[in-house]
C-alpha positions in Angstrom: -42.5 24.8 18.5 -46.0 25.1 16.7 -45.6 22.2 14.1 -44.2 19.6 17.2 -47.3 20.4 19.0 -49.9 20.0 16.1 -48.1 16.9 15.6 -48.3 15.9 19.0 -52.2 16.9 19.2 -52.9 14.7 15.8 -51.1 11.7 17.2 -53.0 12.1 20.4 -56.2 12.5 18.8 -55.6 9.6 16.3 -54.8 7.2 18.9 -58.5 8.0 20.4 -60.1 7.4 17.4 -58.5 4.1 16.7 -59.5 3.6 20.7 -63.3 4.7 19.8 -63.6 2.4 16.6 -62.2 -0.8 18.2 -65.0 0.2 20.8 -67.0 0.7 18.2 -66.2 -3.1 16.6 -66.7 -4.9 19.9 -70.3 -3.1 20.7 -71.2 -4.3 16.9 -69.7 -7.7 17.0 -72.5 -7.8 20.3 -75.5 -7.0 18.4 -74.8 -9.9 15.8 -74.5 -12.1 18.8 -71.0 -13.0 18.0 -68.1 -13.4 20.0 -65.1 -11.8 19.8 -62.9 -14.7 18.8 -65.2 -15.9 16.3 -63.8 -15.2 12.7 -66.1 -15.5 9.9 -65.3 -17.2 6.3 -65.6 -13.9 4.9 -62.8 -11.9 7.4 -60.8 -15.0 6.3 -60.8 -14.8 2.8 -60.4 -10.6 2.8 -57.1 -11.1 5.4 -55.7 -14.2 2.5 -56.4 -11.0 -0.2 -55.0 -8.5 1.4 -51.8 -10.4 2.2 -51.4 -10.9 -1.7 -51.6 -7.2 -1.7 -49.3 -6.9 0.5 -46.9 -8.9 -1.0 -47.5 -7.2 -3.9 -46.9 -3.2 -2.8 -43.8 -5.0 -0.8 -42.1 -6.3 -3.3 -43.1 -3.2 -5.5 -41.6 -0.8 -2.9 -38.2 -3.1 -3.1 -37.5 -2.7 -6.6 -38.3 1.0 -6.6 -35.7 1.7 -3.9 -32.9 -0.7 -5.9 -33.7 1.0 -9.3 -33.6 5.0 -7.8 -30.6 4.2 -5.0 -28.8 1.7 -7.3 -27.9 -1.7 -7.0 -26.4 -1.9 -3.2 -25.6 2.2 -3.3 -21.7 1.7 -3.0 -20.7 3.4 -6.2 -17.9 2.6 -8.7 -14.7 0.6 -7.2 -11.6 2.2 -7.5 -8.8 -0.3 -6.6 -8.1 -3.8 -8.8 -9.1 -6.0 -5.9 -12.2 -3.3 -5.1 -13.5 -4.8 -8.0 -13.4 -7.9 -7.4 -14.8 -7.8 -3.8 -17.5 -5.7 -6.0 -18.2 -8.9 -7.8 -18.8 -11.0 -4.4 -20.5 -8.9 -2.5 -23.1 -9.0 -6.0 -23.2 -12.9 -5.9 -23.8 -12.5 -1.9 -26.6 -9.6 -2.8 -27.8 -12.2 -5.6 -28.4 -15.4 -3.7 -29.8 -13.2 -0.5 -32.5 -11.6 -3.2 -33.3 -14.6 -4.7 -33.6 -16.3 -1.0 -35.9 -13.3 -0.1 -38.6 -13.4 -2.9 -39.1 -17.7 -2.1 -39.5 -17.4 0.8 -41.7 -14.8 1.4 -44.1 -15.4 -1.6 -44.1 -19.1 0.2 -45.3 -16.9 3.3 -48.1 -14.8 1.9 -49.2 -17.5 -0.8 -49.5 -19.6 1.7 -51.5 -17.2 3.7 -53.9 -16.7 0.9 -53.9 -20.4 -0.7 -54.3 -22.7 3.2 -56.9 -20.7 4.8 -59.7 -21.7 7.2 -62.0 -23.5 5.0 -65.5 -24.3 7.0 -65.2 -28.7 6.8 -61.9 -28.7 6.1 -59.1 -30.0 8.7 -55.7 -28.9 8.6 -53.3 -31.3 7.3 -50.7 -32.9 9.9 -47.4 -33.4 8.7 -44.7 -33.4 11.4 -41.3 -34.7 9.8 -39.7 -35.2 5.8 -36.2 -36.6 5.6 -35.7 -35.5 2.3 -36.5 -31.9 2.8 -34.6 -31.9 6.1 -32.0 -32.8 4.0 -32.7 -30.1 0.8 -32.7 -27.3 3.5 -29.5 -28.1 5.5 -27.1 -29.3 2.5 -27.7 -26.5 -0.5 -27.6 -23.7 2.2 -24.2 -25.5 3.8 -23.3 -25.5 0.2 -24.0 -22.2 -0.7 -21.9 -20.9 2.8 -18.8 -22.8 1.6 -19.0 -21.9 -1.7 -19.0 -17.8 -0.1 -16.9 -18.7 2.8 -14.5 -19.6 0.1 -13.7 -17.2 -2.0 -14.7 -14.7 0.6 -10.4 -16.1 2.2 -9.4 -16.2 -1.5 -9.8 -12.6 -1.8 -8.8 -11.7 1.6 -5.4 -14.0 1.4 -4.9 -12.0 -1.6 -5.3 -8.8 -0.3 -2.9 -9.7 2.9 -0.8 -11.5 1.1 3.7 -10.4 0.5 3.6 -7.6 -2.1 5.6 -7.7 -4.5 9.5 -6.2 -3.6 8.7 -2.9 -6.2 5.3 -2.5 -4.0 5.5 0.7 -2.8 5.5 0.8 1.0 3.5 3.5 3.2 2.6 3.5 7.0 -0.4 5.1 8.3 0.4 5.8 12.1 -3.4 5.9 13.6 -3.6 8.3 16.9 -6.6 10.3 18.4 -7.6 11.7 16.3 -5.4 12.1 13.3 -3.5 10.0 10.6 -0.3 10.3 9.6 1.6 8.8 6.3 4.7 7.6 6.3 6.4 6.4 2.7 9.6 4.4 2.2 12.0 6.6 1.0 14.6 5.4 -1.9 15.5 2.3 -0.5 12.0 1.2 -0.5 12.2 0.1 3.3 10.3 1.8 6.3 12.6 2.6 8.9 12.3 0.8 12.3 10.3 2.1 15.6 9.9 1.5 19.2 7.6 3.2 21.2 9.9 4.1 23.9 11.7 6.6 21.5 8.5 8.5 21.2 9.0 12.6 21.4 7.6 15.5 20.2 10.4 15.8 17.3 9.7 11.6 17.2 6.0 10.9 17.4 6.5 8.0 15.0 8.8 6.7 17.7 11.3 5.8 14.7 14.8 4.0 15.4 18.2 5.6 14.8 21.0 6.1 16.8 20.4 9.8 17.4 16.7 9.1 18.0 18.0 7.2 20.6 20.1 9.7 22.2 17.7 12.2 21.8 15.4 9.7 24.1 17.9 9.5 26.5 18.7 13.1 26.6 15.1 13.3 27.5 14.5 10.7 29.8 17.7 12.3 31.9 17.5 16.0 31.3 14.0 16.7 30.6 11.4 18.8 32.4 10.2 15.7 33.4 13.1 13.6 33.4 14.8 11.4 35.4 17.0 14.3 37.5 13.8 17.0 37.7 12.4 14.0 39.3 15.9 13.6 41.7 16.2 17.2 42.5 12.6 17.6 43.6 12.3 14.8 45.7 15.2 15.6 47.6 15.0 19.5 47.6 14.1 20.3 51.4 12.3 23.6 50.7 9.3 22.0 49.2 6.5 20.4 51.1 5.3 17.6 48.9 1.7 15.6 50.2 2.1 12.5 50.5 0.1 11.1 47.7 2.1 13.2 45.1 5.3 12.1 46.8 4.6 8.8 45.8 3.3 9.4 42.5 6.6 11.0 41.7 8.6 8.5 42.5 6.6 5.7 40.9 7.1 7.8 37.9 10.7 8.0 38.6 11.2 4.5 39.2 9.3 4.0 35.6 11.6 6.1 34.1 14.7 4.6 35.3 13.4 1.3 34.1 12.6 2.7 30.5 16.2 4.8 30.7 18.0 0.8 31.3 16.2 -0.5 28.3 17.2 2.8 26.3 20.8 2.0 27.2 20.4 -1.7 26.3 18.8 -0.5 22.7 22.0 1.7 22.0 24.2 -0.5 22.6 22.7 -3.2 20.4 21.6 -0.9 18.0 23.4 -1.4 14.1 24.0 2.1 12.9 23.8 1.0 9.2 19.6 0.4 9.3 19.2 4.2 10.2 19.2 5.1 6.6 16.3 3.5 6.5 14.4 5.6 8.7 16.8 9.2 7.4 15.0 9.0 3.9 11.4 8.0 5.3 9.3 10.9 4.4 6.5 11.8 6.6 3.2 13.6 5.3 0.2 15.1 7.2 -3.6 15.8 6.2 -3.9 14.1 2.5 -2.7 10.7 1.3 -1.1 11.1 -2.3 -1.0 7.8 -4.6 0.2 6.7 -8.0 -2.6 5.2 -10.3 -1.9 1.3 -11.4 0.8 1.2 -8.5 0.3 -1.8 -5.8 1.1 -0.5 -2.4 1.9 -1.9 0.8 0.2 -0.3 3.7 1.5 -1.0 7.3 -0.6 0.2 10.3 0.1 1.2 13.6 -1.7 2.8 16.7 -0.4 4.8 19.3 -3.3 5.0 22.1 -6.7 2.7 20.9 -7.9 0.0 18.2 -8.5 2.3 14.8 -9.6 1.1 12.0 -8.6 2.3 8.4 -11.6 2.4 6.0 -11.2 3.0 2.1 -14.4 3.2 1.1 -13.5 4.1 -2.4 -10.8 1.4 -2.2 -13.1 -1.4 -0.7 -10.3 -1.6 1.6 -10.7 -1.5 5.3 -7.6 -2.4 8.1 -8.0 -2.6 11.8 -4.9 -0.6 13.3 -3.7 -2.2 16.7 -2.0 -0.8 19.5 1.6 -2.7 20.5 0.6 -4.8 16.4 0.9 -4.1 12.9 -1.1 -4.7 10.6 -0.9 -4.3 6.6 -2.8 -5.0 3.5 -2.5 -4.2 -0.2 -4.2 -2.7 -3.1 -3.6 -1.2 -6.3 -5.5 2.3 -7.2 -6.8 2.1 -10.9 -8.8 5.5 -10.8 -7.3 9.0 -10.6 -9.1 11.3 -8.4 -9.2 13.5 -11.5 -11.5 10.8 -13.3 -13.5 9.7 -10.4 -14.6 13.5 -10.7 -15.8 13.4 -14.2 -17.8 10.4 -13.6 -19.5 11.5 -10.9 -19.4 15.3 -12.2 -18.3 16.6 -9.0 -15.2 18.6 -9.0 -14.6 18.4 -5.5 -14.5 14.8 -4.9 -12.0 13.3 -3.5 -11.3 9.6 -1.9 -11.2 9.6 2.1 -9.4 7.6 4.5 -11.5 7.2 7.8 -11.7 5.5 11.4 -14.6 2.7 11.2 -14.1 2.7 15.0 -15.7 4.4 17.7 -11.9 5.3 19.3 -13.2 8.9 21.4 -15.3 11.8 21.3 -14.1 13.4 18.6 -13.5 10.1 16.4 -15.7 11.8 14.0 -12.9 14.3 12.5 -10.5 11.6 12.3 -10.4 11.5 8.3 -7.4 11.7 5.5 -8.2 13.1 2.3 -6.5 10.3 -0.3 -5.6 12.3 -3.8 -4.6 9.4 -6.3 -2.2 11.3 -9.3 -1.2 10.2 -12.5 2.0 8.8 -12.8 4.0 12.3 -13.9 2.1 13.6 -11.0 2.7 11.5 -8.6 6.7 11.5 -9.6 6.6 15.3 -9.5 5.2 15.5 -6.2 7.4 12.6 -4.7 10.2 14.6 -6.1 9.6 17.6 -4.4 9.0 15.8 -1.2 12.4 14.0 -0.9 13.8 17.1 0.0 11.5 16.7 3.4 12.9 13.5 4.8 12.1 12.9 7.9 16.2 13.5 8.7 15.1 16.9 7.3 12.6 17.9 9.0 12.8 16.5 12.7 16.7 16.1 13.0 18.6 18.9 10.3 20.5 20.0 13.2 22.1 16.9 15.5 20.6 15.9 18.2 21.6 16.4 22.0 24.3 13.4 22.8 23.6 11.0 25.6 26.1 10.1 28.7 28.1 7.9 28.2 27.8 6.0 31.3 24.7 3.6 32.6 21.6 5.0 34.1 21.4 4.7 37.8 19.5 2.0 39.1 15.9 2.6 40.7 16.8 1.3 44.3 19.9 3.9 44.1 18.0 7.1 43.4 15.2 6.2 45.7 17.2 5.6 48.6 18.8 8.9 47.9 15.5 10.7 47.6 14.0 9.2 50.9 16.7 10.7 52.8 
């Protein structure tokens, strides 16, 4: 509390003395019988020098900061295609540098070299084709030429993979991520949203994921009959506002219950493998060195965005969309350390959007393994499919006959 006050006290004071000397200059300036607005050669010719100097400690101050921080700060890339975005941000950082030192020495030479000279007149010059011409066409050129390979590399990057790409999907929620890799058939399972449960919060598609959602939908503690028996159980007073709240939410849920039946009849029992040996992994994000992956996003409530720093990789993830891109990790976590002779670093996975109040937790620690590693750990894990661990034990079977429709139940309730 001490130091904040003398601080505030010197700034307080300083900002009178600066008050008390620009007094001072005009009472001086009135005893040499000069105005205010006059400037003299001399004022001139010490404001052209000091810009110079100016110029000088700026451009001084500029190099300092690149040769202590390093070039642009980012650190070593460690993904192919991080390299290579490496390499265009550099030309980007190279022509912006180069744009920065012409210019402003034209703006403080200029300052020094054209200044008020007592006879002489400025010089009136209005209009030049040609440089009209210079200053729109090379920058338009210099755009393009960015613009594009700037889409090169991004077609590249969200281009097909390759079929032995190995595919993972990171399912973005507040405030979490979770990883999802294709099992032995190198396929992601399918999803639907309305299959979402507690024992299903991928929302993935099978034909006792389906049941399961119907099970739910009917028999839960907030299913379709709670709903039923409540509304038409005499013995409790319900307000009218919650009334009508519950059955909106029953009429909802009959809706989403019709649409659950449609999906199990159409549903083709042979893709559920797909999803059975999909293996599911929470808190870090483990990948093979000098293996491309194919990384497929989805969001359950708000836009996320996946950011690789490490990888130069970064992936909005879209509610009711996916989205995907590729890359191929070329550094193991293990060598990244001895470069930068920290034994606890590892890569990160974060959100690069503001999605809540706590969006700053949401982060994935990202281990990349040599190959025998990785294969180890991968073989260890496809004892934990996601059949495994949400569904070992089947799941509750769903009637057989349709779901009620909405103006049915209703009329029963209003009774």
């Amino acid at each position: 509390m001490g130091s904040k006050l003398i601080f505030l006290i010197v700034i307080v004071l300083g900002v009178i003395a600066l008050a008390q000397l620009v007094r001072v200059y005009e009472l001086s300036s009135k005893l040499r019988n000069r105005g205010e607005h006059e400037v003299t050669n001399r004022d001139n010719n010490l404001n052209g020098r000091m810009m110079v100097l100016f110029m000088l400690l700026f451009y001084a101050g500029f190099i300092w900061l690149m040769l202590t921080y390093g070039w642009t700060g980012r650190g070593d890339a460690a993904s192919v295609h991080g390299k290579e975005t490496d390499w265009l941000l550099d030309i980007n950082f190279i022509i912006i540098i180069a744009v920065f030192f012409f210019t402003n020495t034209l703006l403080f030479v200029f300052s020094y070299k054209y200044i008020r000279k007592p006879g002489v007149k400025a010089f009136y010059y209005p209009h030049n084709n040609k440089l009209e011409m210079l200053w729109t066409v090379v920058p338009a050129c210099v755009l393009a030429v960015i613009i594009i390979l700037g889409l090169k590399s991004w077609n590249e990057v969200t281009d097909n993979a390759k079929d032995e790409s190995i595919r993972v999907e990171l399912f973005s929620k507040q405030f979490d991520w979770t990883a999802r890799y294709a099992g032995d058939d190198n396929k992601l399972g399918r999803f639907d949203y309305k299959l979402t449960l507690d024992n299903n919060e991928l929302a993935l598609l099978t034909a006792t994921t389906i049941d399961s959602a119907i099970h739910a939908m009917e028999f839960g503690p907030t299913g379709i009959k709670t709903l039923i028996s409540k509304l038409n159980d005499r013995t409790i007073m319900l307000v009218p506002e919650d009334k009508e709240k519950m059955e909106n939410d029953l009429s909802r849920k009959e809706r989403l219950i019709r649409l659950l039946y449609q999906m199990r009849e159409r549903h083709d029992g042979k893709v559920d493998a797909q999803a059975w040996d999909d293996i599911i992994q929470k808190d870090t994000l483990f990948l093979c060195v000098n293996k491309e992956y194919e990384f497929n996003f989805r969001s359950k409530d708000v836009l996320h965005s996946a950011f690789f720093p490490h990888f130069r990789a970064q992936m909005n993830t879209v509610p009711g969309m996916t989205t995907r891109f590729k890359f191929i990790p070329d550094v193991t976590s293990a060598e990244m350390r001895k470069r930068k002779n920290n034994d606890k670093f590892n890569y990160v996975l974060m959100c690069n959007k503001i999605c809540g109040g706590a969006h700053y937790k949401m982060k994935m620690m990202v281990v990349v393994l040599s190959e025998s590693e990785y294969k180890a750990w991968m073989t260890n894990k496809k004892k934990q499919t996601f059949k495994d661990a949400y569904f070992a034990t089947a799941a509750p079977a769903a009637p057989a006959e349709a779901a009620p429709m909405a103006g049915d139940t209703l009329s029963v309730a209003k009774k």
